[in-house]
Structure formats: C-alpha cells, structure tokens
N, C-alpha and C positions, 0 to 999 in steps of 0.2 A: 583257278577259282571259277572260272566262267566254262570248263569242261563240267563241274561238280554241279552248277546250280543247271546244265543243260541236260544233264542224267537225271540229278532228281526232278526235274520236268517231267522228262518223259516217263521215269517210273510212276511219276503221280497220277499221270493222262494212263496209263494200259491199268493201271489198280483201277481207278476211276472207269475205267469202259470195263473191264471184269464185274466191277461191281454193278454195272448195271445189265448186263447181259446177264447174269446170276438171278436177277427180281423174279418174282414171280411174274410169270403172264398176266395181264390185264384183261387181256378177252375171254382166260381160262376163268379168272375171278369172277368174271359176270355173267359167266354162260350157264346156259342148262344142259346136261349131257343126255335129252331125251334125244336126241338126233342119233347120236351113238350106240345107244343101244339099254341105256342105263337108266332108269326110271325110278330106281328104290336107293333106298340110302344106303351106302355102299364106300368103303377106301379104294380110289383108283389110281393106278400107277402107269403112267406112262414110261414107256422103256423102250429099249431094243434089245434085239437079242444078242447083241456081243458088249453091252453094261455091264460087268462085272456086278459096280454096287448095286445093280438092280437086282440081278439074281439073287445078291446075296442076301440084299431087304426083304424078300416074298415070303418066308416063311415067320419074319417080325411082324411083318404088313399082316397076312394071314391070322395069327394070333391075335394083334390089339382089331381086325374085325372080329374075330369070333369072341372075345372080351366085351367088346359093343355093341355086340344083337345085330351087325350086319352087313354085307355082302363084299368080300373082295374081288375087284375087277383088275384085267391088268389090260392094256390097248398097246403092241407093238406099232410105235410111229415108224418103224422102217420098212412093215409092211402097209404103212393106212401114214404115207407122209401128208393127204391131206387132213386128215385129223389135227396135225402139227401145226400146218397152214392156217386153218382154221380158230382154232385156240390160241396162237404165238406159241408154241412148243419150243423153244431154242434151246434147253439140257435133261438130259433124264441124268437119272428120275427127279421125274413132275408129278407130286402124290398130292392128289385133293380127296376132300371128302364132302359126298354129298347128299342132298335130303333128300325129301320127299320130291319126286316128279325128275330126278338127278336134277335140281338145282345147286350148284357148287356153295359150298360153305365157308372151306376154306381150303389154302394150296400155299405148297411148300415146294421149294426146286433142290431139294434133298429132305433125306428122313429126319423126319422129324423125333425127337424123343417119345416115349412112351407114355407120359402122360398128357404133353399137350395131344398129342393124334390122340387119344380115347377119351380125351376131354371133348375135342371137336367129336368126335366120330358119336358120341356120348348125345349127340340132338340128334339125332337118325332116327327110326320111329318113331313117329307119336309125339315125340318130343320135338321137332326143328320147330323154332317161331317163323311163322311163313305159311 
C-alpha cells in the first residue's frame, strides 16, 4: 500500500513539473519582438531545425498568415540560443502572434487550432487594440 501511494507521488510531482515547463513563457507574453527583427504583425515560430512538429507546422503556420493579411516569421533558437534566453523559450514550437511595433498578442508552446491562431492573428493590421 505504501509502495502505491509513493508512485502515485511521484507520478503527480513529474505531471505537475510537465505541466509547468509546458506554459507558455511569461517574458515571450509581455515582450515586444522589435529587438528581433519583427515590427509588423506577423505569426512567429520559434523552432529548431531538427523539430519535426515544427517543420511539419510551417506550411499550416504559412497559410492561417496568409488568411490574416500577415507575415510569417520563423527564428531558429538553436542558431540564436539567446533569443530563447531572452524570452524563456523552454519547447518548440513557441508560436505567437504579433501586432503592430511586434508587440506579442498572444503565444502557444504548440499549434494551436485554426481558428483560434486566425482569430488572434485576426488583430494584426489596423486592427490590434494598442
């Protein structure tokens, strides 16, 4: 009995830290990606180049920008690890999307469905409040 209730401990503590290593970045949420390079409202994904899901997202990603009037970026954090530093990058893909000036709107640490991203991406010109 007491080997059962020391498992499900520990299973609950490595869910429990999963789940938090999974959040979104806090510093990504509140940053402006004018430093990066990204000024215009735009979906960007952070990745690396041996991500599978990330590769496999770019052509999804690509589409719901070109559905929303605007720009896709994509920044490899394994070439630009202080970008990662910088933001809290801890999983790709890290897909946000952002407004006017690259102020971040919103961020996902996987893809997000298709209509929430073109709903966000959806404030991008002309539209973001801000």
């Amino acid at each position: 009995m007491i080997r059962l209730a020391v498992a499900a401990s520990v299973l609950l503590g490595v869910y429990g830290a999963w789940l938090l290593w999974r959040r979104p970045p806090r510093r990504l949420a509140r940053a402006d990606l004018g430093g990066v390079g990204i000024r215009e409202p735009a979906i960007v994904q952070f990745a690396t180049r041996a991500c599978g899901p990330c590769r496999a997202a770019v052509p999804y990603l690509e589409a719901a920008a070109d559905r929303s009037g605007v720009a896709f970026r994509q920044i490899d954090v394994g070439d630009r690890p202080d970008v990662a530093r910088r933001f809290g990058i801890r999983t790709v893909p890290t897909i946000a999307v952002t407004g006017r000036g690259g102020r971040v709107l919103r961020v996902w640490t996987e893809v997000p469905d298709q209509g929430e991203l073109t709903d966000a991406a959806g404030l991008g010109p002309g539209r973001a409040s801000a």
